[in-house]
MARDRENVEX-470361 format. One record per residue (C-alpha): x, y, z; residue in three letters. Coordinates in steps of 0.1 Angstrom, whole numbers, plus 5000, padded with zeros to 4 digits. Example, Ala and Ser with C-alpha at 12.3 -4.5 7.8 and 13.67 -1.06 7.14 Angstrom:
% residues 2
512349555078ALA513749895071SER
This chain:
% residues 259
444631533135UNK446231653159UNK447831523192UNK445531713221UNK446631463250UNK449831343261UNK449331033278UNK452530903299UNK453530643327UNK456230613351UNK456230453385UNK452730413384UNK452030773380UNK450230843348UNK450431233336UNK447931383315UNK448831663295UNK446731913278UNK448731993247UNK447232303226UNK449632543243UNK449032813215UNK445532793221UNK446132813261UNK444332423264UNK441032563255UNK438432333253UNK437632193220UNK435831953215UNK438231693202UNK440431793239UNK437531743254UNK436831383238UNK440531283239UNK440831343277UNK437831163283UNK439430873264UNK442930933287UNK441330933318UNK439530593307UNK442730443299UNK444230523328UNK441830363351UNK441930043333UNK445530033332UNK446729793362UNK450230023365UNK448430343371UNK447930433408UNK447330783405UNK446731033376UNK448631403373UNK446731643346UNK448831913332UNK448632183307UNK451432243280UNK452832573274UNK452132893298UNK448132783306UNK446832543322UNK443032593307UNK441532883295UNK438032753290UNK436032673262UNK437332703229UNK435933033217UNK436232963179UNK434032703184UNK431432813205UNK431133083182UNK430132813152UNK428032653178UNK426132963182UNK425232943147UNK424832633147UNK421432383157UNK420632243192UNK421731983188UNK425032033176UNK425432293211UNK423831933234UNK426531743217UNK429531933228UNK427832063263UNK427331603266UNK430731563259UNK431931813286UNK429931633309UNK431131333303UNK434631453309UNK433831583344UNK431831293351UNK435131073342UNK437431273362UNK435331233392UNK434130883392UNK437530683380UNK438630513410UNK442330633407UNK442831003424UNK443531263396UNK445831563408UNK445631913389UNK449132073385UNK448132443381UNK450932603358UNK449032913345UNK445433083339UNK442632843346UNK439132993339UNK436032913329UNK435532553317UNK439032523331UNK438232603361UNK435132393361UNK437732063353UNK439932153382UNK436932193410UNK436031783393UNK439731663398UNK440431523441UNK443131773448UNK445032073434UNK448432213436UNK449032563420UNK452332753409UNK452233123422UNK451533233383UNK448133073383UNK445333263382UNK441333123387UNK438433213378UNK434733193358UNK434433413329UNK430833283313UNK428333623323UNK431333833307UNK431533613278UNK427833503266UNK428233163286UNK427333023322UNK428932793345UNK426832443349UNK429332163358UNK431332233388UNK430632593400UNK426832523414UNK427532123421UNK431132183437UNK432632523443UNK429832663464UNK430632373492UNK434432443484UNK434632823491UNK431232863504UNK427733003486UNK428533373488UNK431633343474UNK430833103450UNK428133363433UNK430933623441UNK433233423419UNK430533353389UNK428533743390UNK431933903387UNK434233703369UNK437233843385UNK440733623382UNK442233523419UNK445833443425UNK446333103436UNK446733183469UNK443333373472UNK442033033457UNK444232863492UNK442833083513UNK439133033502UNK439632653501UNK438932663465UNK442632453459UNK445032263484UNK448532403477UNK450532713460UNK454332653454UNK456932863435UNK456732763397UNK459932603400UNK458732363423UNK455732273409UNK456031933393UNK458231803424UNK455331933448UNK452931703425UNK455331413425UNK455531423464UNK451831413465UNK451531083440UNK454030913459UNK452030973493UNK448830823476UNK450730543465UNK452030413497UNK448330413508UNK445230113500UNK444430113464UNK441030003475UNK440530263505UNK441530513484UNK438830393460UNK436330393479UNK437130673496UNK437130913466UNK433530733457UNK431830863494UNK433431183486UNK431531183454UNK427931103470UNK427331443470UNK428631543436UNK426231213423UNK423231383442UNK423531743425UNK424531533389UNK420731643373UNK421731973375UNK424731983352UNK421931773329UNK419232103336UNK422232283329UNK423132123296UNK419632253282UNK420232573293UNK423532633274UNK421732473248UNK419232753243UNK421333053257UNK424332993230UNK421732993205UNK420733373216UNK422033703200UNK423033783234UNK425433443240UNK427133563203UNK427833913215UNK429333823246UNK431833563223UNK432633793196UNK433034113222UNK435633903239UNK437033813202UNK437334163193UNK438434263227UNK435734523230UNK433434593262UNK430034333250UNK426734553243UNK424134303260UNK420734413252UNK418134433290UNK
């Protein structure tokens, strides 16, 4: 099997990494399962202050894996809830371990991506990254960040701006609309993200803590409507119309969606 998370620590900063570079860290469901796992460990482990989440290779997340959505599409129900409970799970980790996780933005993050970057505290970007949703032009739909988080972040008409069109920003449009903290040059990427850690790390584990957990209060309230959400990816990747937005983008063709 492989190896879908790299799990390091060193000076209590534990790094995360996404490692299916050839596959641009898409989503499958094992990633999904093994970075739920990592995060886990991390906040039981007594030398970690602070996590970093990375992506191997060129991307740092290019959203759902498509070859398996696809099988999910012809697959049953409950198959689809499994995977769209997992991914829940995984954002509900990031969020609610105590320790602050930190995205370091290397490359494309979109879609589901996108949706695990709005979940960690705080993100620094390289110039090269590029943000956005992708699920109307791909048979799919936001439901676990976009209407909980990035609404509040960048504000409600740019949130439906961001999901209608699915347009890629640069990182520093994403700045500018408050969507991330921080763009760097790509060679200073991983030194930006250090300095960051090490700030955290001189500060109360415990006001820290709870700090991240008041900041989460609203997240908590707006939590039933990833689960509303769940059933509706459930039934609309089981439609004709989900498929042909996944296999357009497969075949790198314009989708033919049916009114």
């Amino acid at each position: 099997m492989e190896t879908t998370v790299n799990y390091e620590v060193k000076d209590r900063i534990c790094t995360l990494t996404m490692n299916r570079p050839d596959k641009f860290n898409a989503l499958s469901l094992q990633l999904v399962r093994d970075l739920t796992s990592a995060l886990r460990r991390a906040e039981s482990d007594k030398l970690v202050g602070v996590v970093i989440l990375k992506g191997a290779g060129k991307a740092w997340c290019a959203g759902g894996d498509l070859e398996e959505l696809l099988t999910l599409t012809e697959g049953d129900a409950a198959d689809r809830r499994e995977y769209l409970l997992d991914f829940k799970a995984m954002i509900d980790t990031v969020r609610r371990i105590s320790k602050p996780v930190i995205a370091s933005i290397n490359g494309v993050c979109v879609g589901g991506g996108n949706e695990l970057n709005i979940a960690c505290d705080l993100t620094i970007a390289s110039e090269k990254a590029k943000f956005g949703q992708a699920g109307p032009r791909v048979g799919s739909m936001p439901a676990f960040g976009v209407p909980q988080t990035l609404q509040i972040l960048v504000g409600e008409k740019r949130s439906r701006e961001i999901t209608y069109l699915c347009k890629l920003y640069t990182a520093r449009e994403a700045e500018a609309m408050g969507w991330i903290n921080k763009v760097v040059p790509p060679e200073q990427l991983d030194k930006e993200v250090e300095i960051w850690a090490n700030e955290i790390l001189g500060k109360s584990p415990t006001a820290i803590a709870l700090g991240k957990r008041l900041h989460n209060v609203y997240y908590d309230m707006l939590s039933s409507s990833a689960e509303i959400g769940i059933e509706m990816l459930t039934f609309f990747w089981g439609t004709e119309e989900a498929k042909e937005g996944m296999l357009a983008f497969k075949e790198k063709r314009p989708p033919v969606f049916k009114p």
